[in-house]
C-alpha positions as protocol buffer text, in pm:
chain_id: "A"
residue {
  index: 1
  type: UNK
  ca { x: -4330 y: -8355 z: -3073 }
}
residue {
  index: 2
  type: UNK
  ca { x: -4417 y: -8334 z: -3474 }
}
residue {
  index: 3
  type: UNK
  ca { x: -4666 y: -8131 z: -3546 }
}
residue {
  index: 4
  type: UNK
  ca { x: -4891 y: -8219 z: -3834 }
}
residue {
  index: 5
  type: UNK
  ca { x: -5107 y: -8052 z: -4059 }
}
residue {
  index: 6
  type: UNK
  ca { x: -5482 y: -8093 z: -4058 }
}
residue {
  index: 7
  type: UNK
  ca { x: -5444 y: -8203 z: -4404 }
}
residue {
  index: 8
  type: UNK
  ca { x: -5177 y: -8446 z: -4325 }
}
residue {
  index: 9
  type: UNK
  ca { x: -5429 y: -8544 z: -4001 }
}
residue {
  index: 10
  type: UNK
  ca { x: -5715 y: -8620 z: -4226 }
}
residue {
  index: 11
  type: UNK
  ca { x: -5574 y: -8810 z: -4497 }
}
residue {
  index: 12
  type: UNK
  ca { x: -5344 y: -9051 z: -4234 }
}
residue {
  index: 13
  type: UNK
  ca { x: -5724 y: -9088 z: -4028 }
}
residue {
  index: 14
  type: UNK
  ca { x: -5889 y: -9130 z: -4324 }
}
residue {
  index: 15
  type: UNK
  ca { x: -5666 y: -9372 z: -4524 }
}
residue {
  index: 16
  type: UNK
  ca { x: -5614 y: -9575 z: -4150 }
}
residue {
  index: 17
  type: UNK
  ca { x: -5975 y: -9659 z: -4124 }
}
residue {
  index: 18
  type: UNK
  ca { x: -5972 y: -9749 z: -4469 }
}
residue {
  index: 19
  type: UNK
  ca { x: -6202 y: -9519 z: -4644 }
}
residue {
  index: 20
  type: UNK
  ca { x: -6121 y: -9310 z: -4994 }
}
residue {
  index: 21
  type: UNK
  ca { x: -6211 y: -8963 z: -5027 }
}
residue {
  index: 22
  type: UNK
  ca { x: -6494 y: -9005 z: -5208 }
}
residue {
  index: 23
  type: UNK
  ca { x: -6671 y: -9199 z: -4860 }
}
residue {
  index: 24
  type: UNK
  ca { x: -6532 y: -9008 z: -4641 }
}
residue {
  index: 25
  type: UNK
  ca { x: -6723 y: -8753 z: -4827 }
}
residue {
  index: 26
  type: UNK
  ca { x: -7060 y: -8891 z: -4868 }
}
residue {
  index: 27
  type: UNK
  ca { x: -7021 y: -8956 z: -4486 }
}
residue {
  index: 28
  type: UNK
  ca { x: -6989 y: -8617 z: -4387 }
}
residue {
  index: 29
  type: UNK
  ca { x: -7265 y: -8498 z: -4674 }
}
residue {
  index: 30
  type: UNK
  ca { x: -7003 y: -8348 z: -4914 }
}
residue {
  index: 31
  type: UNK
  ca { x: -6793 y: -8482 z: -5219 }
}
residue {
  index: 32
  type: UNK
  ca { x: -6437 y: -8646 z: -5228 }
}
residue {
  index: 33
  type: UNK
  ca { x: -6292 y: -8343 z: -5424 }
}
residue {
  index: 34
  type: UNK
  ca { x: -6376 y: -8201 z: -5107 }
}
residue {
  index: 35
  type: UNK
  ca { x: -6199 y: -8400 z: -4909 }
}
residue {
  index: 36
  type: UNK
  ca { x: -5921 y: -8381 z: -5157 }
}
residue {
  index: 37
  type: UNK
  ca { x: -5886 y: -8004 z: -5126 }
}
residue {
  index: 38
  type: UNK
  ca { x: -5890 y: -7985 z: -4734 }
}
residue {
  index: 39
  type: UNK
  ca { x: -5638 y: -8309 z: -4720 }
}
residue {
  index: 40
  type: UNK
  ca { x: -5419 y: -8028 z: -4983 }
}
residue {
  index: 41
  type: UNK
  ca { x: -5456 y: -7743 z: -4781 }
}
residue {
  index: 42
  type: UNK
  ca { x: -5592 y: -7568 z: -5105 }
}
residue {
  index: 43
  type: UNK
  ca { x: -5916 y: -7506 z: -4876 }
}
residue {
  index: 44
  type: UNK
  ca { x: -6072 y: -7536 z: -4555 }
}
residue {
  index: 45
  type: UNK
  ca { x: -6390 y: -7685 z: -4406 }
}
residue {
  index: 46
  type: UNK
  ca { x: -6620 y: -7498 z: -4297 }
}
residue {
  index: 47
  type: UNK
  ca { x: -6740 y: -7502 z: -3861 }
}
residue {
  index: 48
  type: UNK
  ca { x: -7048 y: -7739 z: -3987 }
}
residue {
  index: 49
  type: UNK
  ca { x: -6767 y: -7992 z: -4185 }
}
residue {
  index: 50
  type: UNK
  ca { x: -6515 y: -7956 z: -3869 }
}
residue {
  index: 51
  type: UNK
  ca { x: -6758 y: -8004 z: -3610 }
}
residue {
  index: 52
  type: UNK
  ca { x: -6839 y: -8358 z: -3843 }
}
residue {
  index: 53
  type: UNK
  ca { x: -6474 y: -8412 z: -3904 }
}
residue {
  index: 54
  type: UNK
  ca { x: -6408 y: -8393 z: -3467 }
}
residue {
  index: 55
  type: UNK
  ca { x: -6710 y: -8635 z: -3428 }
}
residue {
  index: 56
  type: UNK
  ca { x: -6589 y: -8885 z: -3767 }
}
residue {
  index: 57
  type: UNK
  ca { x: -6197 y: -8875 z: -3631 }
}
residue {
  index: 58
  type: UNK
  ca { x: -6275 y: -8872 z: -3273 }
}
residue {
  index: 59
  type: UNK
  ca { x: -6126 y: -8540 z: -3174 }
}
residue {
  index: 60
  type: UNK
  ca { x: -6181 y: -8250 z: -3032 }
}
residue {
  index: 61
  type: UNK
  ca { x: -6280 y: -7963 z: -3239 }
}
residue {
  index: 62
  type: UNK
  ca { x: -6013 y: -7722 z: -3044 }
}
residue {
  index: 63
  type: UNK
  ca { x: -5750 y: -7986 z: -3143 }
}
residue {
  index: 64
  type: UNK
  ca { x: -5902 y: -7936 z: -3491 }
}
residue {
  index: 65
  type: UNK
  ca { x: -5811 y: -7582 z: -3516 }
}
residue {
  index: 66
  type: UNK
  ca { x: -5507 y: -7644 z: -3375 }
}
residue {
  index: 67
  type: UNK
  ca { x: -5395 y: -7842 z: -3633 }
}
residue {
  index: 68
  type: UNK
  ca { x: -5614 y: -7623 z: -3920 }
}
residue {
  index: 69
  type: UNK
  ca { x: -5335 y: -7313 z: -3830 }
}
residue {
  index: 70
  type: UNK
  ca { x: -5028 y: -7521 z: -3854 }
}
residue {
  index: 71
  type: UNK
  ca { x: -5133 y: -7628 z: -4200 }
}
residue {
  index: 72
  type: UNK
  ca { x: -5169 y: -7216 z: -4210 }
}
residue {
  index: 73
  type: UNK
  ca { x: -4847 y: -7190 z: -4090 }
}
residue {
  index: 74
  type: UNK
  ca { x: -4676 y: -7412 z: -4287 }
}
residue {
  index: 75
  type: UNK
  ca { x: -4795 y: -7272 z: -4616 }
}
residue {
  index: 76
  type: UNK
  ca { x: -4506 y: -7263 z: -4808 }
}
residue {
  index: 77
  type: UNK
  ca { x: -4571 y: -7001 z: -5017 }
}
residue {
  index: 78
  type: UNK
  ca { x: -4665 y: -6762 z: -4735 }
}
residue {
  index: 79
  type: UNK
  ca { x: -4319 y: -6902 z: -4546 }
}
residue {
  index: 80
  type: UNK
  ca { x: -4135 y: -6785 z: -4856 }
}
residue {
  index: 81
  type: UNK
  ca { x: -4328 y: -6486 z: -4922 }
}
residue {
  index: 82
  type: UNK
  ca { x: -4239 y: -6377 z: -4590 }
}
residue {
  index: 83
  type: UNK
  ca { x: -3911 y: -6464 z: -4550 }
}
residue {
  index: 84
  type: UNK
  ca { x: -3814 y: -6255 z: -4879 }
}
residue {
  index: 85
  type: UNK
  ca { x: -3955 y: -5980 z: -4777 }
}
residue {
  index: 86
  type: UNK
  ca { x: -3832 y: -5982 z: -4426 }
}
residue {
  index: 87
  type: UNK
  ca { x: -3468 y: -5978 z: -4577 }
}
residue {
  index: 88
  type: UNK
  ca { x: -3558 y: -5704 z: -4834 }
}
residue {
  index: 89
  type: UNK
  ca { x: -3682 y: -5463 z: -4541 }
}
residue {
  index: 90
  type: UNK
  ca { x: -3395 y: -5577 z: -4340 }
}
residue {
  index: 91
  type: UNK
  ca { x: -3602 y: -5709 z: -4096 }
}
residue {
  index: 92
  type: UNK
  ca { x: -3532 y: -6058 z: -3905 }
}
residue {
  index: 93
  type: UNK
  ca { x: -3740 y: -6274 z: -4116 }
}
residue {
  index: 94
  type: UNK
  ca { x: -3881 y: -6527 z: -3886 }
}
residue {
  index: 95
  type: UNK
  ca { x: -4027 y: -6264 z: -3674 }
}
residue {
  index: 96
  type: UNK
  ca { x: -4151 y: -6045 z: -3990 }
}
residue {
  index: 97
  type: UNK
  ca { x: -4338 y: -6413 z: -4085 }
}
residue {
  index: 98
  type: UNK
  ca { x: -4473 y: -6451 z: -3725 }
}
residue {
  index: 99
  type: UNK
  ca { x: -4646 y: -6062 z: -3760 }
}
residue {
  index: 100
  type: UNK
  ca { x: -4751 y: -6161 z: -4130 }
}
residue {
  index: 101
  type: UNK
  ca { x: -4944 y: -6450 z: -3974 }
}
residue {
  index: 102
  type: UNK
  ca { x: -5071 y: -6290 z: -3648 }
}
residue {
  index: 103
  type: UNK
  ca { x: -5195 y: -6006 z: -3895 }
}
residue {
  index: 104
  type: UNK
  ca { x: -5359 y: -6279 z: -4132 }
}
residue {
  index: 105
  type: UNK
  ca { x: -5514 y: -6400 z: -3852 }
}
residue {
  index: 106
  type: UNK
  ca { x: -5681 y: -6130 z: -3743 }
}
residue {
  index: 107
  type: UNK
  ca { x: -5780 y: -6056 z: -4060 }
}
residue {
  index: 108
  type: UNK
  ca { x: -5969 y: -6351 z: -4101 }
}
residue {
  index: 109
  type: UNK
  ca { x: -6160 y: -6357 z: -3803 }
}
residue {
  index: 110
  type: UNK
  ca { x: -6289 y: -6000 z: -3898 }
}
């Protein structure tokens, strides 16, 4: 199974129902560079925006996260980051990533 990103999710809902950024936006009481950003992954919504988003794209709002930290995950300047780093300490580098993120994590819900 693929996993997408929430960003990729929104923009493939978004774009199948036939709406642009910008209406999406109004819709959900925001603006399309909004939109724009989270469909990025420069920025995400906040709980009030996903709890709109999970009643807009008909989904749950757990499958919402889900997909919110593999577009986390797949930040590919944390991936990098990681990896380099993981080689310079001589450390296996996917797990050294894996520890970065569970550590972000945390962080973030602090």
């Amino acid at each position: 199974m693929t996993t997408i990103t929430f960003g990729q999710w929104l923009r493939q809902t978004r774009e199948r129902r036939g709406l642009t950024q910008e209406q999406l936006g109004r819709l959900l009481g925001t603006h399309g560079r909004t939109v724009s950003v989270w469909e990025c992954g420069r920025q995400t919504p906040s709980a009030a925006a996903v709890a709109g988003l999970a009643t807009w794209g008909r989904i749950s709002t757990r499958r919402l996260a889900e997909l919110l930290e593999a577009q986390r995950e797949s930040d590919p300047v944390v991936v990098r980051a990681c990896r380099r780093l993981g080689a310079h300490f001589d450390l296996d580098p996917e797990v050294f990533e894996r520890a970065v993120l569970r550590a972000a994590g945390r962080a973030r819900a602090a």
